[in-house]
C-alpha positions in Angstrom: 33.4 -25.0 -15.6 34.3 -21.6 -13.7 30.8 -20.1 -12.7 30.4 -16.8 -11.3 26.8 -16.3 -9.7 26.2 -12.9 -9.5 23.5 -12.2 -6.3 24.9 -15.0 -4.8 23.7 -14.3 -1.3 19.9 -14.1 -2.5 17.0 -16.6 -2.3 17.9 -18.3 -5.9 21.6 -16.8 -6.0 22.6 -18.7 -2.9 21.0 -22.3 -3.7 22.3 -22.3 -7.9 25.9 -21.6 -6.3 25.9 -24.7 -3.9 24.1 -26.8 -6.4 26.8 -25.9 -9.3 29.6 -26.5 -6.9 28.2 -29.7 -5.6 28.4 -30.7 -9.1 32.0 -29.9 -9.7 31.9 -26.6 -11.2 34.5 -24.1 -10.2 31.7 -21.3 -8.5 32.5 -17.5 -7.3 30.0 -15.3 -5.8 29.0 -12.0 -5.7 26.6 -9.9 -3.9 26.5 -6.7 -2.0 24.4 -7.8 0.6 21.0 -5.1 -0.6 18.9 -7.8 -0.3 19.2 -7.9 3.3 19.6 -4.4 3.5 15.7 -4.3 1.9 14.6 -6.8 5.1 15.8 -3.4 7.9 14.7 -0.8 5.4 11.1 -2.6 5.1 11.0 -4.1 8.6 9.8 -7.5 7.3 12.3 -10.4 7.1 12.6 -14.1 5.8 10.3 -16.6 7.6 13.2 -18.7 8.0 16.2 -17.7 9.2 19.3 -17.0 6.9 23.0 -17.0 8.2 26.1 -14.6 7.1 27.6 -15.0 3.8 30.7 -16.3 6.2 29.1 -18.8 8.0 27.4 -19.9 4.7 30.8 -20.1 2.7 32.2 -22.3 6.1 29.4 -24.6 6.5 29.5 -25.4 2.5 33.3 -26.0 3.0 33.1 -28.1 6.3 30.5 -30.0 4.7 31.1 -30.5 0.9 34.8 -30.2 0.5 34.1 -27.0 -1.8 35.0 -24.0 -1.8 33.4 -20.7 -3.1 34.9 -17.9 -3.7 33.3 -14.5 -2.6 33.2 -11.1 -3.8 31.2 -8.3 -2.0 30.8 -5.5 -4.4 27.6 -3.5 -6.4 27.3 -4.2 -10.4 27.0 -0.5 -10.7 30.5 -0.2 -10.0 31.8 -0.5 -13.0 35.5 -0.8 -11.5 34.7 -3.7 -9.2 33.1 -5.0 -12.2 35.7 -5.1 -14.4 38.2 -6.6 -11.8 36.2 -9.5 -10.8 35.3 -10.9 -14.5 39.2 -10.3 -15.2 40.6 -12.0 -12.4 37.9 -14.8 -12.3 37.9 -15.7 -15.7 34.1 -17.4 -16.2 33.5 -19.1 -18.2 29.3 -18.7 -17.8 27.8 -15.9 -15.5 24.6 -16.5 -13.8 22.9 -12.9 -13.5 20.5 -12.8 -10.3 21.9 -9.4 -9.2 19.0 -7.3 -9.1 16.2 -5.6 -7.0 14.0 -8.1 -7.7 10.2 -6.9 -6.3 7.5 -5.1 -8.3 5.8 -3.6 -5.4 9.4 -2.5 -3.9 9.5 -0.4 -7.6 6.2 0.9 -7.2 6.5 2.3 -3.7 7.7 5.8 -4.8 9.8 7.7 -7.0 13.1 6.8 -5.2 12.0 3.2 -5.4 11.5 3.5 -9.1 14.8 4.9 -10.1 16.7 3.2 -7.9 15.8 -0.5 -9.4 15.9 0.8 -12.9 19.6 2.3 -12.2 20.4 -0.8 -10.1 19.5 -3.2 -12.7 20.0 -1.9 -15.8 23.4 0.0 -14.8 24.6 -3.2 -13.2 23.6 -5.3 -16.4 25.3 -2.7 -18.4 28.2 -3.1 -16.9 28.7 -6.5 -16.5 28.0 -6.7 -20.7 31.2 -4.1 -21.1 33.4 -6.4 -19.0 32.4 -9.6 -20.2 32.9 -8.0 -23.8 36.8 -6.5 -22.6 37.6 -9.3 -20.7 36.0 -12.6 -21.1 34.2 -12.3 -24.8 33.6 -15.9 -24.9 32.1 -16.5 -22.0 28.4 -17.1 -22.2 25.9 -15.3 -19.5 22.8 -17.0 -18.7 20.6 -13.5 -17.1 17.3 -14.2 -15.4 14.7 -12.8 -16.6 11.1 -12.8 -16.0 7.5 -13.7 -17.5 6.4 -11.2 -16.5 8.3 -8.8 -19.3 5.4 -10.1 -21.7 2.5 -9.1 -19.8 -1.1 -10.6 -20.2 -1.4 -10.2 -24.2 -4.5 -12.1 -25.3 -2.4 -14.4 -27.8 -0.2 -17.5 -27.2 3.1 -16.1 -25.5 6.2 -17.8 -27.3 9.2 -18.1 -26.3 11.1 -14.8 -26.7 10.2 -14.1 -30.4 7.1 -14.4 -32.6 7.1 -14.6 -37.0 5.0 -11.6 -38.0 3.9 -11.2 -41.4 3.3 -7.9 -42.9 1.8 -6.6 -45.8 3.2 -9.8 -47.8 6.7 -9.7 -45.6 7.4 -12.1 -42.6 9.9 -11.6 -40.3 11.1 -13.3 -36.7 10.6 -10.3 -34.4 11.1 -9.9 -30.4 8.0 -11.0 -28.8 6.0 -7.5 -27.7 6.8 -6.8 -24.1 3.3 -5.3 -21.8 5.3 -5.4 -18.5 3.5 -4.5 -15.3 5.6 -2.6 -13.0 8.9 -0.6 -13.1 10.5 -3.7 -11.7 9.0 -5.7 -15.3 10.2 -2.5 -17.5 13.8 -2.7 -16.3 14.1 -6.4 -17.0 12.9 -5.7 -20.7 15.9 -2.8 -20.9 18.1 -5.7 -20.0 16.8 -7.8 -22.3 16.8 -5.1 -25.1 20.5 -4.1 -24.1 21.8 -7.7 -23.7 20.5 -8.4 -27.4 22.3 -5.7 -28.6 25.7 -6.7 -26.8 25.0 -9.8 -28.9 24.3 -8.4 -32.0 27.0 -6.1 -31.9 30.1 -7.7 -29.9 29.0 -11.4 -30.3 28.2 -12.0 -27.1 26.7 -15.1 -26.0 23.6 -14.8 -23.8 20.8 -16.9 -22.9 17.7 -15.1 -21.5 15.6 -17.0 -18.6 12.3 -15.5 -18.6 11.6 -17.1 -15.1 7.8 -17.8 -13.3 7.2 -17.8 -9.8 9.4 -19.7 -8.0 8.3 -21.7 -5.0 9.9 -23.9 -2.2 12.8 -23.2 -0.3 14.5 -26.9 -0.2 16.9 -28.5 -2.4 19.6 -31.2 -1.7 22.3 -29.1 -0.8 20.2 -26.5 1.2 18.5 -29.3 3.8 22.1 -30.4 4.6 22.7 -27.9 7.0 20.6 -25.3 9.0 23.4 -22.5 8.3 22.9 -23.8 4.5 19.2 -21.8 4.4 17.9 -19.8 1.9 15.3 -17.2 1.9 11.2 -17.6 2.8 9.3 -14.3 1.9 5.9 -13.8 2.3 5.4 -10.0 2.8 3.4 -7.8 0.4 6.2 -6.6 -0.9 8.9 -9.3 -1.5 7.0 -12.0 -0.5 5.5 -14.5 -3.0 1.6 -15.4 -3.6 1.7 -19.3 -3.0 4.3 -18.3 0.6 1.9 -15.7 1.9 -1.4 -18.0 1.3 0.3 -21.3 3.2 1.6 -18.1 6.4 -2.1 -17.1 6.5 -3.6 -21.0 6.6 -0.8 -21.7 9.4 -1.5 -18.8 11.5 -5.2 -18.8 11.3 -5.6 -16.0 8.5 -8.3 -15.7 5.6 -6.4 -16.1 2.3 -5.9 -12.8 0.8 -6.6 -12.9 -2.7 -6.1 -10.0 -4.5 -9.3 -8.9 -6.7 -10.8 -11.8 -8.9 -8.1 -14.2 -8.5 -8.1 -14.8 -12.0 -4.3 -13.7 -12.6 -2.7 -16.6 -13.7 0.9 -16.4 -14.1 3.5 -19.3 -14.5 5.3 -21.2 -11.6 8.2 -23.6 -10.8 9.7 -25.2 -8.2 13.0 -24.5 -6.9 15.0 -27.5 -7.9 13.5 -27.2 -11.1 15.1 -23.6 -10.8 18.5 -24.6 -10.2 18.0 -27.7 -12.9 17.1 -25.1 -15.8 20.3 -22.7 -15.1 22.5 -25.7 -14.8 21.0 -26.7 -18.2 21.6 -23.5 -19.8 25.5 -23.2 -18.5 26.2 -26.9 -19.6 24.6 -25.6 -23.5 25.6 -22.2 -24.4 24.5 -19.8 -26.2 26.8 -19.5 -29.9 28.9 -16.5 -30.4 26.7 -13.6 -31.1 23.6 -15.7 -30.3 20.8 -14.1 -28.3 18.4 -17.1 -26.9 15.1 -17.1 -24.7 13.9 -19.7 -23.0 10.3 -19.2 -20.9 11.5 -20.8 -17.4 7.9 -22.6 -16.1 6.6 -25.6 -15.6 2.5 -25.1 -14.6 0.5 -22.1 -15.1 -2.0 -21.6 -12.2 -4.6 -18.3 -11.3 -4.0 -16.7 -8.0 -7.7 -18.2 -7.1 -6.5 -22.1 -7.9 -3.4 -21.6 -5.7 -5.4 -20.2 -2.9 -8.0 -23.3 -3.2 -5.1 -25.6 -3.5 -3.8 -24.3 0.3 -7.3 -24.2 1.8 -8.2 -27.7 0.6 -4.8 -28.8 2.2 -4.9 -26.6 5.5 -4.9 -28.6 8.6 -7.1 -25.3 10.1 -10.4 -24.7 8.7 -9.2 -21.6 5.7 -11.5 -19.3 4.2 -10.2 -17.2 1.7 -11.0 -13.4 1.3 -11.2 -11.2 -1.6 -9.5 -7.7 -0.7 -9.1 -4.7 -3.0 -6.3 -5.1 -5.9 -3.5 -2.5 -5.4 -1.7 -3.5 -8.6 -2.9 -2.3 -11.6 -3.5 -5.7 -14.2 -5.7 -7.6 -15.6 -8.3 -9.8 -13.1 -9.1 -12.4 -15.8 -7.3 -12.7 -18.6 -6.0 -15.4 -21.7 -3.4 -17.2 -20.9 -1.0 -19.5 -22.7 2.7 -19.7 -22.8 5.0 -21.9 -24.6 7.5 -23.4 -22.8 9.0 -26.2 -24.4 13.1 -25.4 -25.1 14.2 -26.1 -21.5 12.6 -29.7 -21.4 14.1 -30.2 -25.0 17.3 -29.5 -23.1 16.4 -32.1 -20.9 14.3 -30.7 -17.8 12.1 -33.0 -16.0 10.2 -30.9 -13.7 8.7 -31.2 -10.3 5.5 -29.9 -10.8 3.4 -28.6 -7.9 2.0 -31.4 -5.7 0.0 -32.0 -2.5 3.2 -33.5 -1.2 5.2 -30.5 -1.6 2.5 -27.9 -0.1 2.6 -30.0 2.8 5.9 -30.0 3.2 6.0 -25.8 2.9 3.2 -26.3 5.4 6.0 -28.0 7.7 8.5 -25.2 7.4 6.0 -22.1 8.3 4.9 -24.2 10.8 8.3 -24.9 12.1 9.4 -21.2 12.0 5.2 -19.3 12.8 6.5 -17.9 16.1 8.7 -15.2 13.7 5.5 -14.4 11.4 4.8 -10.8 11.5 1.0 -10.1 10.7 1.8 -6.2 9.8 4.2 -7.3 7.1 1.0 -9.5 5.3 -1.2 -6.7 4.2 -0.3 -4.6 1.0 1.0 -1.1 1.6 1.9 0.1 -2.3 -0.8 1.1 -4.5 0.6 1.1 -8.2 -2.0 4.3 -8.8 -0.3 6.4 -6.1 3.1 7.8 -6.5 3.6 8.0 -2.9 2.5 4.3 -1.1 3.5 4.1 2.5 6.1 1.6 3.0 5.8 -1.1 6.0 6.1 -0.1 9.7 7.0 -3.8 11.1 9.5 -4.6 13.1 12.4 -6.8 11.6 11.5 -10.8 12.1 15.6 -11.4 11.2 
């Protein structure tokens, strides 16, 4: 199939390209390079290092045979836009394009209106060229689970049958997001089911967990190959900045209770789930969810999991939480559409700690101990952002 994979350069954007064109699938790129443009403005870069989208695209060629085409441009032009889906022709669209941190939205005002006009302006347009120029192509937009929130019912899987007063009806599940990251993935999600309703476009919604690991088959073949390791407070996952503190000596910073529990899947379970949606669409007009997780784990269980695993002696400390969210909460998502699809997940192990152990270990001489701490407060409108020097 023709693919285009929109944030292609990113941590998941960059790994879903080579693993669609290592298995035959016509890919394209695009990206305008903000991601690394967040590492200088912040000061805090990837634990492992990350090549240029040249060197990338060369290394994939020498070593695969495949080739990927680029295209450096912003979503929120809608121009660019336009031209790409024309001339490219996909036949699916994998949407990673957006500013993707919480705590980047929450920094300040500037922060906040710059990912909701990045991401929902970029989604936006991408749904008016798809409509003009390539209405039967089907996108598959990564969401997030975090657009329901920590509701104290059983989270489905996009929609929920309400009765009412003698009436029942299947309704969008109620969205509680947490941040103005969370809110502008539920625009997306509110605009892309409109597209569908209205134009008949085909769209299949990934409400994604956390994602951990940073190796898959195509990204250990070659150094230059890389992809992202973030474990700064503010891009810089939970289960990345616990197994960074155990290597380097650190207490484990838990944030409050510990009790948040939030869903989580490996990489290559990542790039399995978006192959599955591409290779079964979405129908004309159809709007689909599908709640992309494997394990559910509280912040507390991961950070027990590293400790017990540590090969330094870890104690884990409980700081002040600067997010605003529930400490303890109910918990239970369904999540069963992707393995009826055919998913067989990789679900968290000692094995593959150990083996993230192995790559901060490898790469500890570039961890920044500024960058660890949190800096935004969600009840402030004006956090201070990082003063670190960049570890690129």
């Amino acid at each position: 199939m023709r693919v285009l994979v929109l944030g292609g350069d990113g941590y998941l954007g960059w790994p879903t390209a080579l693993h669609l064109s290592a298995r035959g699938h016509q890919v394209g790129i695009v990206d305008n390079f903000a991601r690394r443009g967040y590492d200088h403005e912040l000061g805090a870069g990837t634990l492992v290092p990350i090549f240029s989208m040249k060197e990338r695209l060369a290394t994939w060629r020498r070593i695969s045979g495949h080739h990927i085409e680029a295209h450096i441009g912003d979503l929120t032009d809608a121009p660019f836009v336009d031209g790409v889906v024309e001339r490219f022709a996909p036949e699916a669209v994998v949407h990673f394009a957006e500013q993707r941190s919480a705590p980047y939205s929450m920094i300040d005002r500037n922060h906040c209106v710059y990912t909701q006009v990045n991401n929902v302006v970029g989604t936006l347009n991408l749904l008016y060229a798809l409509a003009e120029h390539a209405p039967d192509c089907h996108l598959v937009k990564l969401g997030t689970m975090g657009e329901y929130g920590t509701p104290n019912i059983d989270i489905e899987e996009g929609f929920i049958e309400i009765t009412h007063r003698g009436r029942t009806d299947l309704l969008p599940y109620p969205m509680q997001p947490g941040s103005f990251y969370h809110l502008s993935k539920v625009h997306d999600s509110h605009n892309i089911r409109f597209a569908c309703r209205i134009w008949g476009t085909r769209a299949t919604d990934l409400h994604q967990g956390i994602v951990y690991g940073v190796q898959t088959d195509e990204t250990t073949l070659d150094p230059q190959l890389a992809t992202r390791f973030d474990y700064d407070a503010v891009f810089g996952t939970v289960l990345n900045r616990f197994i960074v503190e155990a290597v380097i000596g650190q207490p484990l910073s838990v944030y409050g209770s510990g009790g948040q529990t939030r869903g989580l899947l490996d990489i290559r379970d990542t790039l399995a789930c978006v192959e599955l949606a591409v290779l079964n669409p979405a129908e004309p007009g159809e709007y689909r969810v599908f709640n992309q997780f494997t394990e559910s784990f509280s912040v507390l269980q991961l950070a027990e999991h590293v400790a017990r695993l540590s090969p330094k002696k870890t104690t884990i400390d409980h700081i002040p939480d600067p997010r605003v969210e529930k400490e303890e909460h109910y918990y239970r998502a369904a999540h069963t559409k992707l393995l009826d699809l055919g998913l067989k997940p990789h679900l968290l192990s000692d094995t593959l700690i150990e083996s993230l152990f192995h790559v901060v270990e490898k790469y500890q001489e570039r961890v920044d101990l500024s960058a660890i701490p949190p800096t935004v407060n969600w009840r402030s409108q004006h956090s201070s952002l990082p003063t670190v020097s960049s570890a690129e």
